[in-house]
C-alpha positions as CSV (number, residue, x, y, z in Angstrom):
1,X,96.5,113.9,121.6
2,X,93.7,111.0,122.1
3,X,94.0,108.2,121.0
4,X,90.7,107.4,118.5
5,X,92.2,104.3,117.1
6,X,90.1,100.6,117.8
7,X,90.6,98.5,120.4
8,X,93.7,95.8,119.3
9,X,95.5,98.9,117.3
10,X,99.1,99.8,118.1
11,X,100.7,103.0,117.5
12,X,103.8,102.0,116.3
13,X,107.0,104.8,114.5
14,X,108.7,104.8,111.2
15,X,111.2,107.1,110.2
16,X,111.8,109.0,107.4
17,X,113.6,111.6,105.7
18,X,110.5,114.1,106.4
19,X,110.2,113.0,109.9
20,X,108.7,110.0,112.0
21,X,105.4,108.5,110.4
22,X,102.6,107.1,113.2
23,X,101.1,104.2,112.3
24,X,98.1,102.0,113.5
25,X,98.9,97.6,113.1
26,X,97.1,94.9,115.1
27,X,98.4,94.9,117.9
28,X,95.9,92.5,120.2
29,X,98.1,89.5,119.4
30,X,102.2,89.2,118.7
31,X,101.6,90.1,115.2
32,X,104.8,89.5,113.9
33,X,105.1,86.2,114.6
34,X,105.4,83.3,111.8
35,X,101.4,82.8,111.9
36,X,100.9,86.2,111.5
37,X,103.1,87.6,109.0
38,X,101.7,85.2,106.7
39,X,98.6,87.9,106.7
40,X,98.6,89.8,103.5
41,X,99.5,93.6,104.4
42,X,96.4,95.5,103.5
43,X,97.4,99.4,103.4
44,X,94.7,102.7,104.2
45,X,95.7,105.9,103.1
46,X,93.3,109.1,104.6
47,X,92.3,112.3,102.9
48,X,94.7,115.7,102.7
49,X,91.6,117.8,104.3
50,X,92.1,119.8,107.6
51,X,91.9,117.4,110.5
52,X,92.5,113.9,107.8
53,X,94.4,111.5,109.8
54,X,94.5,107.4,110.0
55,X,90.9,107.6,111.8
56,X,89.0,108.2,109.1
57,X,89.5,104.6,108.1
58,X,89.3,103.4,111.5
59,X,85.8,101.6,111.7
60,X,86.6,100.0,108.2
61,X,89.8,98.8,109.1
62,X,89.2,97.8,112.4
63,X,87.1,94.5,110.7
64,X,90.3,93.5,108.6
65,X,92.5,93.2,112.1
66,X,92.4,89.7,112.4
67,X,92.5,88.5,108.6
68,X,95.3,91.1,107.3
69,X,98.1,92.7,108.2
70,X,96.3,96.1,108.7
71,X,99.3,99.4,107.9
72,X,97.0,102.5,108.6
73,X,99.6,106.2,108.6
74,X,99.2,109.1,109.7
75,X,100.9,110.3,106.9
76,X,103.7,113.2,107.8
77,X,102.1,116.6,108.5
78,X,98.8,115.1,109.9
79,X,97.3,113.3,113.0
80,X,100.4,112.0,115.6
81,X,103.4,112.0,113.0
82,X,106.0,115.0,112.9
83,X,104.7,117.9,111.4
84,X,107.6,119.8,109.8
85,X,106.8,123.2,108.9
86,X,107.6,123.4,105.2
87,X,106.2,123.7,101.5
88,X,104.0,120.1,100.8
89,X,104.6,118.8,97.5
90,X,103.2,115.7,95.5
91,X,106.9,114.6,95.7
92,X,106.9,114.7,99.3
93,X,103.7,112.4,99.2
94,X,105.8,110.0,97.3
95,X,108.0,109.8,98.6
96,X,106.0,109.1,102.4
97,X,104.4,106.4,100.4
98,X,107.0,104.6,98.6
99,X,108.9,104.8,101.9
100,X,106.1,103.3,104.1
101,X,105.5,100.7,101.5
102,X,108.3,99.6,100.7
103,X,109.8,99.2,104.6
104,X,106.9,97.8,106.2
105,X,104.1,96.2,103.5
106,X,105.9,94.1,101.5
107,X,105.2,95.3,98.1
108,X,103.1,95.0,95.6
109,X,100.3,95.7,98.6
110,X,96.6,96.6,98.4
111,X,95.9,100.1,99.3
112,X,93.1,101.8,100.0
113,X,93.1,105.7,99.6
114,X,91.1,108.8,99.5
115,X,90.6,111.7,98.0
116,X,93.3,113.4,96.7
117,X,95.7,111.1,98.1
118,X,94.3,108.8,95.7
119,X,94.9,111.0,92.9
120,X,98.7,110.7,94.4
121,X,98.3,106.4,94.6
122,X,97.4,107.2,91.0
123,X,99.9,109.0,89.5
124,X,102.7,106.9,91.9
125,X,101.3,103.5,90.6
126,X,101.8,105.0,87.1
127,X,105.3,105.5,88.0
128,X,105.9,102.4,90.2
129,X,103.7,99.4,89.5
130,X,105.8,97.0,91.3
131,X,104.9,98.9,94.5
132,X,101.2,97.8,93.8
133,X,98.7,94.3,93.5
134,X,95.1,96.4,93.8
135,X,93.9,99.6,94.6
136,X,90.6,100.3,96.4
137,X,90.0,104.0,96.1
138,X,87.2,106.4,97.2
139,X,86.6,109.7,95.3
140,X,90.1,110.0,93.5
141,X,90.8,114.1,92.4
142,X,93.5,115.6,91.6
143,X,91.4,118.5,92.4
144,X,92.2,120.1,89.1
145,X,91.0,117.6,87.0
146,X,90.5,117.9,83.3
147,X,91.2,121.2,83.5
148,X,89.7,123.0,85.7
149,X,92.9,125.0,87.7
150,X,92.1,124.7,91.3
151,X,94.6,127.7,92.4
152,X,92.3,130.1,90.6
153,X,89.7,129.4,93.6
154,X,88.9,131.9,96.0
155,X,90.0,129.3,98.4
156,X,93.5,128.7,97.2
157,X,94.2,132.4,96.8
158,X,93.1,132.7,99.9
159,X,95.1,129.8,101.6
160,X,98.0,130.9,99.7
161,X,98.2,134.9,100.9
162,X,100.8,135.3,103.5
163,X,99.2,136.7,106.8
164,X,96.2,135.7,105.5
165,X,96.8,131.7,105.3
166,X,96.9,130.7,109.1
167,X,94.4,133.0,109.1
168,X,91.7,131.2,107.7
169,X,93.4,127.9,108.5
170,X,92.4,128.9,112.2
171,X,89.4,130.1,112.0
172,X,88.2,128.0,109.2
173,X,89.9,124.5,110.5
174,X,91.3,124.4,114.0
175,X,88.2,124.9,116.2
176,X,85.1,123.1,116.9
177,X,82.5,125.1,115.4
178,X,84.6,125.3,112.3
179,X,84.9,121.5,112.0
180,X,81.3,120.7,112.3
181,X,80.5,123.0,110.2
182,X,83.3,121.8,107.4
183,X,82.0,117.9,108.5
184,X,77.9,119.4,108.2
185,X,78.4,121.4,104.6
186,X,81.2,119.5,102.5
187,X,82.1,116.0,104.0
188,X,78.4,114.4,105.1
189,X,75.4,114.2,103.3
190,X,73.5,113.3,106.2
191,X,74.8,115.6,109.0
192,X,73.0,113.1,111.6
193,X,75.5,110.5,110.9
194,X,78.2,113.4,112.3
195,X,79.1,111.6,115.8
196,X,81.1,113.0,118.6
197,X,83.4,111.0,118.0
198,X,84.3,112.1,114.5
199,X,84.2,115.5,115.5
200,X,86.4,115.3,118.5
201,X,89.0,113.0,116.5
202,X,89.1,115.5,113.3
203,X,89.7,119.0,116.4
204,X,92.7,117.2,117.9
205,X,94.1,117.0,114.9
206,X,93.5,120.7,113.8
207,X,95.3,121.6,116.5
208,X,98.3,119.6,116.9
209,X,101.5,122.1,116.3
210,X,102.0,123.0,112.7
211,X,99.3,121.0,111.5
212,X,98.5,124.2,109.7
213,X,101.7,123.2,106.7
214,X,100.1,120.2,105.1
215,X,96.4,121.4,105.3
216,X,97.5,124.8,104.0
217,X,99.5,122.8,101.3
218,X,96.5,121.2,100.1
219,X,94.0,124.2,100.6
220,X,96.0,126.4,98.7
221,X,96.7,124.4,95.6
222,X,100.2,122.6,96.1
223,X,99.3,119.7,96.2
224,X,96.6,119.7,93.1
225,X,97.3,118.3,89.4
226,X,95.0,117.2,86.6
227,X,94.7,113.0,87.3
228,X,93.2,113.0,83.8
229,X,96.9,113.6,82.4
230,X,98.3,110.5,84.4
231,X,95.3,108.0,84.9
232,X,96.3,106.3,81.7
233,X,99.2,105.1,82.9
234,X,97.4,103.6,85.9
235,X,98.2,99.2,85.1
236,X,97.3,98.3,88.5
237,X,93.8,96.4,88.8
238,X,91.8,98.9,90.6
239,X,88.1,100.1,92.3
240,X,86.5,103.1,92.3
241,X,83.9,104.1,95.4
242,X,82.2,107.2,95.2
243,X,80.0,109.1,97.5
244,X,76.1,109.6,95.1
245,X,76.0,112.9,97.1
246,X,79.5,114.3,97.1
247,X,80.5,117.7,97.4
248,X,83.9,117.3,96.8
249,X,84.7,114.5,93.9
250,X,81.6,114.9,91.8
251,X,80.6,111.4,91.1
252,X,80.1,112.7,87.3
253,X,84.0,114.0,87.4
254,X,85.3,110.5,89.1
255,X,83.6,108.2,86.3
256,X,84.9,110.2,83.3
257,X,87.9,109.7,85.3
258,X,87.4,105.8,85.4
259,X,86.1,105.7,81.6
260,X,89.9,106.9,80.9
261,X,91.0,104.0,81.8
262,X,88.4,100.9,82.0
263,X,91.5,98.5,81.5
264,X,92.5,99.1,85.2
265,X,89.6,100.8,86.4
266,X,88.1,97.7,86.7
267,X,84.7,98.7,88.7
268,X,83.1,102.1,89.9
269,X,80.5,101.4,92.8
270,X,78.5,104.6,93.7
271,X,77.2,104.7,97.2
272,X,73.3,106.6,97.8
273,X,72.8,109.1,100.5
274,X,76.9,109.5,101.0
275,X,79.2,112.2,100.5
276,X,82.7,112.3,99.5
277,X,84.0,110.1,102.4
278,X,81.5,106.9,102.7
279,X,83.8,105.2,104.9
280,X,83.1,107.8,107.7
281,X,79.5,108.0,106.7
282,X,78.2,104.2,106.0
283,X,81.7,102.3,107.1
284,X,79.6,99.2,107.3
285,X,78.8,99.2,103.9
286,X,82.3,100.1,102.5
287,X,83.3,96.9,104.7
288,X,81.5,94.8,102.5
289,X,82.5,96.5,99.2
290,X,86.2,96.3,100.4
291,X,85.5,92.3,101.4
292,X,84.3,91.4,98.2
293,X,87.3,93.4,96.2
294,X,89.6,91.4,98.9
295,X,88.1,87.9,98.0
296,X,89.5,88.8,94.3
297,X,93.1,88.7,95.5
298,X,92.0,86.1,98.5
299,X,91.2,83.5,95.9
300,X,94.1,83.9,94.1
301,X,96.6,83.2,96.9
């Protein structure tokens, strides 16, 4: 597979009980040493949509290289980290997260998350404060939310047929046309903004082996919970991004989510003329967002 990460980012390997997890750290200096550990870990968390993988946070994360200890994953079933073939469960998201957090960012950490996997930083945070000092987050779902049962989707039944599954996973995910036309219709607002880049980047990882298990997981429903049911017990000081023109996450859905909860949900910034991932879309403007939520926690050290 290519290698889409910045310039000065390391692949580096951590096991766990699912498999081996890739991850992206500085790598343009000897970041571990006593100068640099000192740099607060600063976690990114992608999407659970066909082709997600650590690069769709890449040209935010690539500007916090040389003031924090960056930890972006390609969490296990997606980009360069195993892909065991199996049944995906929100379990198996926690425990990939706990595990990564709790071996290599020095908990509590700030995370930034996406999408559904936000939903899981959600629910987990509920469960685990201690793993957690502030959550960024962009379009949070549980993707059944107040609700609305996401399986009952033409989609999810579907993904969730047998012999019909890897079906549409391959002609609806894992080749180009497919993914620019996923990218075009659900993830942009303004198509012009899809580069080659982001195209080629979200293919290879369509088509690593077995990537099929986690997308199908999330396609098909596995993976989806109502987040209104568990955002109350959200304590960690947190931000909400949203895309104005998002397909996916309505913005109207994510700030009845955040009214829930305005004890922890502490701000909800909507971005114009963006879909549901903004980072991809305008990264230069989630840079700043992300900076000033930073200086917060910056300040206090």
């Amino acid at each position: 597979m290519l290698n889409f990460q910045p310039l000065g980012f390391i692949q580096q390997a951590l096991a766990t009980d699912l498999g081996v997890m890739a991850y992206y750290t500085p790598g343009g200096w000897p970041w571990q040493r006593e100068d640099d550990i000192s740099r607060p870990p600063l976690v990114f968390l992608h999407s659970l949509g066909g082709g997600s993988s650590a690069f769709e946070w890449s040209k935010v994360y690539a500007a916090f290289g040389t003031t924090h200890r960056v930890i972006a994953p390609d969490l296990i079933g997606w980009g360069q980290s195993t892909h065991p073939a199996r049944a995906y469960s929100v379990d198996d998201y926690f425990d990939m997260i706990t595990h990564l957090l709790e071996a290599i960012a020095e908990p509590p950490a700030l995370v930034a998350a996406t999408s559904l996997t936000a939903g899981v930083v959600i629910r987990l945070a509920g469960l685990r404060p201690d793993l957690f000092k502030g959550l960024f987050l962009v379009s949070p779902s549980g993707n059944s939310d107040f609700g609305r049962d996401y399986k009952t989707s033409l989609p999810a039944l579907l993904a969730s047929t047998p012999g019909v599954d890897k079906l549409v996973y391959q002609m609806g995910a894992a080749n180009e046309l497919a993914v620019r036309s996923f990218l075009s219709t659900f993830l942009f607002a303004d198509s012009r903004r899809i580069t080659p880049d982001i195209v080629q980047a979200y293919l290879a990882c369509t088509q690593q082996p077995n990537a099929e298990y986690a997308a199908l997981a999330s396609l098909n429903g596995d993976i989806s919970f109502d987040l209104s049911r568990y955002i109350g017990q959200l304590q960690t000081p947190t931000t909400f991004v949203l895309g104005a023109g998002s397909r996916f996450s309505a913005p109207a859905m994510v700030k009845r989510l955040a009214s829930l909860n305005p004890k922890a949900v502490q701000q909800v910034i909507e971005i114009p003329n963006s879909g549901v991932l903004p980072h991809v879309e305008h990264p230069a403007v989630v840079v700043g967002l992300l900076r000033q939520f930073l200086s917060t926690y910056d300040s206090k050290s």
